[in-house]
C-alpha positions as CSV (number, residue, x, y, z in Angstrom):
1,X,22.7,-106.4,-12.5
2,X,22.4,-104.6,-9.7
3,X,23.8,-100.8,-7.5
4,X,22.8,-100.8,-4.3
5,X,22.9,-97.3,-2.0
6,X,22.4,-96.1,1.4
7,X,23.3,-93.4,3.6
8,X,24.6,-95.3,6.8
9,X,24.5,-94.3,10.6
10,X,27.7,-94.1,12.3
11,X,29.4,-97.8,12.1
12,X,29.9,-97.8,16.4
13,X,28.4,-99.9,19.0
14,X,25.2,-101.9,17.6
15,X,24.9,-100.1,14.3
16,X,28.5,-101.2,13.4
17,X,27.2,-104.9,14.0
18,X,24.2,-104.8,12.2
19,X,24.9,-102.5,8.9
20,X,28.1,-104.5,8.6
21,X,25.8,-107.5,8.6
22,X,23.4,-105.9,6.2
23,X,26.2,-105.0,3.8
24,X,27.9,-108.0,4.0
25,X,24.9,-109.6,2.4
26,X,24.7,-107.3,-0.1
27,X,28.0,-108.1,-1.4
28,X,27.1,-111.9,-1.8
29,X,23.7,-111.5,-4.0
30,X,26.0,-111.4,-7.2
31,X,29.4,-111.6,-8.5
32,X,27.9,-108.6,-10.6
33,X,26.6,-106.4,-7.8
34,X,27.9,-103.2,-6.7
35,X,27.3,-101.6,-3.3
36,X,28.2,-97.7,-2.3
37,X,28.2,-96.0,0.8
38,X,26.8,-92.0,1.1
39,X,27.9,-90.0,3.6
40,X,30.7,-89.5,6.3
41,X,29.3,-90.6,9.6
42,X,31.9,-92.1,11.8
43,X,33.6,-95.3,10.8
44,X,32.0,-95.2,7.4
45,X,35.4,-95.2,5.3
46,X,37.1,-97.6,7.2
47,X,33.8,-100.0,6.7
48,X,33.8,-99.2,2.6
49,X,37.7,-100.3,3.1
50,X,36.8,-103.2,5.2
51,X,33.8,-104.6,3.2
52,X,35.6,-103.2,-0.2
53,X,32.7,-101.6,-1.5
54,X,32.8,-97.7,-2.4
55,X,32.5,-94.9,-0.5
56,X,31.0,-91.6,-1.3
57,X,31.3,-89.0,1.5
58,X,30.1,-85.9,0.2
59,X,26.3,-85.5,0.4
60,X,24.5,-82.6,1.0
61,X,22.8,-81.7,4.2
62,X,20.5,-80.4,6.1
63,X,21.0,-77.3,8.9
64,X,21.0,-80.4,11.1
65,X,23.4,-82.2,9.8
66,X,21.2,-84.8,8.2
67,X,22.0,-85.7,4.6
68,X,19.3,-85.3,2.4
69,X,17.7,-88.0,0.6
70,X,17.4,-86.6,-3.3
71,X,21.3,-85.8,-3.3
72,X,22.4,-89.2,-2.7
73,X,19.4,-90.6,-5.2
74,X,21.0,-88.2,-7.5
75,X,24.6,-90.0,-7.5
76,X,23.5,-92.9,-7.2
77,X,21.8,-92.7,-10.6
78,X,25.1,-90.8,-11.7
79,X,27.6,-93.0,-10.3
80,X,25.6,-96.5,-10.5
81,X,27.2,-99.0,-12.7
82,X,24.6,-101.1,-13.2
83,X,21.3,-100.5,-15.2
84,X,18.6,-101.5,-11.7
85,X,19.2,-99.3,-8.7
86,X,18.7,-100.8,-5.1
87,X,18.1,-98.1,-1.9
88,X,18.4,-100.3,1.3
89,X,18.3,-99.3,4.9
90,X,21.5,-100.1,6.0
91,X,20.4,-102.6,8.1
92,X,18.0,-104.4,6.0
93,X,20.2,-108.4,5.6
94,X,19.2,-109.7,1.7
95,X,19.2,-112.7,0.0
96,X,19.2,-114.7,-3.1
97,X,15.5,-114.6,-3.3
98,X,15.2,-110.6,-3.6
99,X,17.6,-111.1,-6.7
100,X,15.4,-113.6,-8.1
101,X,12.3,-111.7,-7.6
102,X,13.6,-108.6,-9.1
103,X,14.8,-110.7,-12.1
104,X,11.5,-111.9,-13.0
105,X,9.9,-107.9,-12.6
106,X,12.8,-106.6,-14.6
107,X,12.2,-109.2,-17.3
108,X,8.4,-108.5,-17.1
109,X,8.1,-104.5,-17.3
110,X,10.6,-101.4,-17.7
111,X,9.0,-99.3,-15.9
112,X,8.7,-100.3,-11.9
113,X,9.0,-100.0,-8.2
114,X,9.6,-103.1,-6.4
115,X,9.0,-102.7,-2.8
116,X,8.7,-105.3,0.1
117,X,7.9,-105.8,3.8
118,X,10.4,-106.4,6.5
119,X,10.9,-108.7,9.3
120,X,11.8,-107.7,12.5
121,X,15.4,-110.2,13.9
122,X,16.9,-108.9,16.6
123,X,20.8,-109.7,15.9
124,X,23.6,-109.0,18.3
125,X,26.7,-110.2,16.7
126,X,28.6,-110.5,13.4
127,X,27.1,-113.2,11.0
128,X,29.2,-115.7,9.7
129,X,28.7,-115.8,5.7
130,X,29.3,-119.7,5.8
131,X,27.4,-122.7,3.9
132,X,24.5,-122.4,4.2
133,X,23.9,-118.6,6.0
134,X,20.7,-118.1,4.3
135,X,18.7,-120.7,5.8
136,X,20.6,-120.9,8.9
137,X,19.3,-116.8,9.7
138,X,15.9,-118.1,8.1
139,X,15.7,-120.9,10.7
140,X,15.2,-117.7,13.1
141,X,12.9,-115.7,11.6
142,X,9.0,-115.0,12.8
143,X,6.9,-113.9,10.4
144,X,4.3,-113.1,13.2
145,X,7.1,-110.2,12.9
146,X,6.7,-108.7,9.8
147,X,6.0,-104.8,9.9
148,X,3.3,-103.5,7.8
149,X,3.8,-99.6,8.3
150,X,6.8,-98.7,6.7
151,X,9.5,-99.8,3.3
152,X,12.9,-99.6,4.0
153,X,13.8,-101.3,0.3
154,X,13.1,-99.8,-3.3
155,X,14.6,-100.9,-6.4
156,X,13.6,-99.4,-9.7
157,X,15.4,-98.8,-13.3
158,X,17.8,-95.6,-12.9
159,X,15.4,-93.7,-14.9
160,X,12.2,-93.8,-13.1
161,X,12.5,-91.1,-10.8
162,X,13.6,-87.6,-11.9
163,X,13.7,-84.5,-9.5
164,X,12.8,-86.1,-5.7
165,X,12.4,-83.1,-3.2
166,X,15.0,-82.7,0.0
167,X,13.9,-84.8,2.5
168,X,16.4,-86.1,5.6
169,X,16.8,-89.3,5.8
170,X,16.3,-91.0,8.8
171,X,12.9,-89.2,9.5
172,X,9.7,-90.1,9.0
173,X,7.2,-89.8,5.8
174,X,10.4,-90.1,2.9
175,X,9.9,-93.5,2.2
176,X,6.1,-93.0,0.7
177,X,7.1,-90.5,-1.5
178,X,8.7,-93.3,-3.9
179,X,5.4,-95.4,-4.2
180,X,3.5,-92.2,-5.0
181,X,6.0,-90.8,-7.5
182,X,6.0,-94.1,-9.2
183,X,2.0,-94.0,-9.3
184,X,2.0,-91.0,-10.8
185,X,4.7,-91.9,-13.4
186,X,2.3,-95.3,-14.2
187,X,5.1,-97.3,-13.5
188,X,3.6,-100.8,-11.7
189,X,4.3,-100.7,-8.0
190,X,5.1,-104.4,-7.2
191,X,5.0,-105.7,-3.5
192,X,7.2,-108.8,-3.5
193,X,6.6,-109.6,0.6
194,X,5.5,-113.2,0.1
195,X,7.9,-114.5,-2.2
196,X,11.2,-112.4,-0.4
197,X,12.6,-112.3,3.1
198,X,13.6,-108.8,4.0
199,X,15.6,-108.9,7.6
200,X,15.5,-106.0,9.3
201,X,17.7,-106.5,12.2
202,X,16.4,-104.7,15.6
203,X,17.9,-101.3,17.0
204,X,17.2,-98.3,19.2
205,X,17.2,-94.4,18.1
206,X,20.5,-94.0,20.6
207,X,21.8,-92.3,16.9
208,X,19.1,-89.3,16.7
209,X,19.1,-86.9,20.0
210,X,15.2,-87.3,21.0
211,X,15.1,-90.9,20.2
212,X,12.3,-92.3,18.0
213,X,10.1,-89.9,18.7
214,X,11.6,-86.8,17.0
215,X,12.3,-89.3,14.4
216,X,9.1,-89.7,13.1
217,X,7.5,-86.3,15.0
218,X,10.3,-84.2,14.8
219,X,10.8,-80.8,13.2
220,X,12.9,-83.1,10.1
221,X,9.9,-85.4,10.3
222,X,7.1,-82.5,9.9
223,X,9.5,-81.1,7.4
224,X,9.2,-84.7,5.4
225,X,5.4,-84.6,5.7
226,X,5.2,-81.2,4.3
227,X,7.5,-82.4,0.7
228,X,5.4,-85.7,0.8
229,X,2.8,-82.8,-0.2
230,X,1.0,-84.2,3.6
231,X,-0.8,-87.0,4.4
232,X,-2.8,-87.2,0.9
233,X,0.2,-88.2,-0.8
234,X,0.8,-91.1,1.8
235,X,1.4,-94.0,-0.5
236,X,2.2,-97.4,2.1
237,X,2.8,-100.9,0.7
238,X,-0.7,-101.3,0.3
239,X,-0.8,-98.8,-2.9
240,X,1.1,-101.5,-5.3
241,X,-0.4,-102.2,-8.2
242,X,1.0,-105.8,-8.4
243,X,2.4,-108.4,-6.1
244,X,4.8,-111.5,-6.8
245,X,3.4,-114.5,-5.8
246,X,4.6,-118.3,-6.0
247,X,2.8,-118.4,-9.3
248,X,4.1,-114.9,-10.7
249,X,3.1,-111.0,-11.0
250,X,-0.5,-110.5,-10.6
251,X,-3.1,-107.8,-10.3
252,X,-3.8,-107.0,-7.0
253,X,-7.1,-108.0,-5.3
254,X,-9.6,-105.4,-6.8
255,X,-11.8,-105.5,-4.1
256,X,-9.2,-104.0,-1.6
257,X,-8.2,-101.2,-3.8
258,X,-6.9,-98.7,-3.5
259,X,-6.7,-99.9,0.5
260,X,-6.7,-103.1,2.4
261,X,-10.1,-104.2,3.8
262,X,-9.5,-107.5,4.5
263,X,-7.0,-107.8,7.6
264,X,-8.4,-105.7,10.3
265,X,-5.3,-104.0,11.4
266,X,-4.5,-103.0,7.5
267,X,-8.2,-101.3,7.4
268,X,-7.2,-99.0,9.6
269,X,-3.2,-98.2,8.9
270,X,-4.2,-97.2,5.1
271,X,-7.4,-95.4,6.2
């Protein structure tokens, strides 16, 4: 079954909201599943109490205080009960579907990197896990909203990545390096977008001093861009070798490869 991991913000204000949200639904994709927190931002042990899933508080960090991406890969794969890893934003919501879907790649192939798009919701208040949650938060959901330029979910057997270089997490150009590691170990890159709804509830950069734009231009940022090897090694969703459709795992369209040329504003993202 699966682990999943994540390296939380500080559980105050809106982010206490919406990762408790997002954790929440982790906790309810199988009696089987495991969840762990990384880190030791504010509120983060009484939320692993709280939502019974286990905390990890050491992780290494950066000279700014950001933890660093490979550590918490590292005991993840260490610590990690089960066999298929999951590393979630921790406000990315899940449901039954994204079990499914990596059921039938698991089954399929052992070696592989399931990634999938999100959809923007923005949500403002604790969700009630009731009867019937799942299509209730559904019911809400545009997917005129779905974002193309970024993957904020990978799951992948424990042994697919080895040594991951020290990005910080939080900043921009970490989450490519995944889809180009597994490229270059031949594992299949499978983009699961159409069969699975990722909810990625809405928030500001109120957590990182300079907002959003020393997020993704920062020094930590730059930093990230430099151990992605630069822009060469920018590997988005539209580098998957595979997608899971209705009708199961298939090649993807030859014609667009190794980059979208059919939606316009995909042409020029992956340019």
């Amino acid at each position: 079954m699966l682990t999943l991991f994540t390296a939380p913000k500080p559980f105050n204000d809106q982010f206490g909201i919406i990762q408790t949200n997002a954790i929440r639904s982790w906790t309810r994709l199988h009696p089987g599943v495991e969840v762990i927190l990384f880190g030791d931002e504010p509120g983060a042990a009484d939320a692993a109490r709280l939502l019974n899933v286990q905390h990890v508080p050491s992780v290494k960090q950066n000279e700014y205080g950001t933890p660093l991406v490979n550590d918490f890969f590292e005991q993840a794969k260490r610590l990690a009960k089960n066999p298929i890893l999951v590393y979630a934003n921790a406000d990315i919501i899940l449901m039954r579907d994204f079990v499914e879907a990596v059921g039938q790649v698991a089954t399929w192939r052992n070696r592989y990197l399931i990634i999938g798009q999100r959809v923007n919701l923005n949500v403002t208040q604790l969700l009630e896990f009731g009867d019937g949650w799942e299509g209730q938060l559904r019911s809400l959901v545009n997917p005129a909203n779905t974002i193309y330029n970024g993957v904020d979910c990978f799951t992948f057997n424990r042994y697919l990545f080895d040594e991951m270089p020290p990005f910080s997490v939080g900043r921009g150009f970490w989450e490519f390096w995944p889809i180009y590691a597994a490229r270059v170990r031949k594992a299949a890159v499978v983009d699961i977008t159409t069969v699975v709804t990722m909810i990625h509830q809405d928030h500001d950069y109120s957590h990182i001093p300079g907002g959003v734009e020393e997020a993704y231009k920062g020094i930590e940022a730059e930093r990230n861009k430099q151990l992605l090897g630069g822009m060469r090694n920018h590997y988005s969703f539209l580098k998957a070798t595979h997608s899971l459709t209705s009708s199961g795992i298939k090649v993807r369209c030859r014609s667009c490869y190794p980059a979208c040329v059919c939606n316009p504003y995909l042409r020029d993202y992956d340019s």
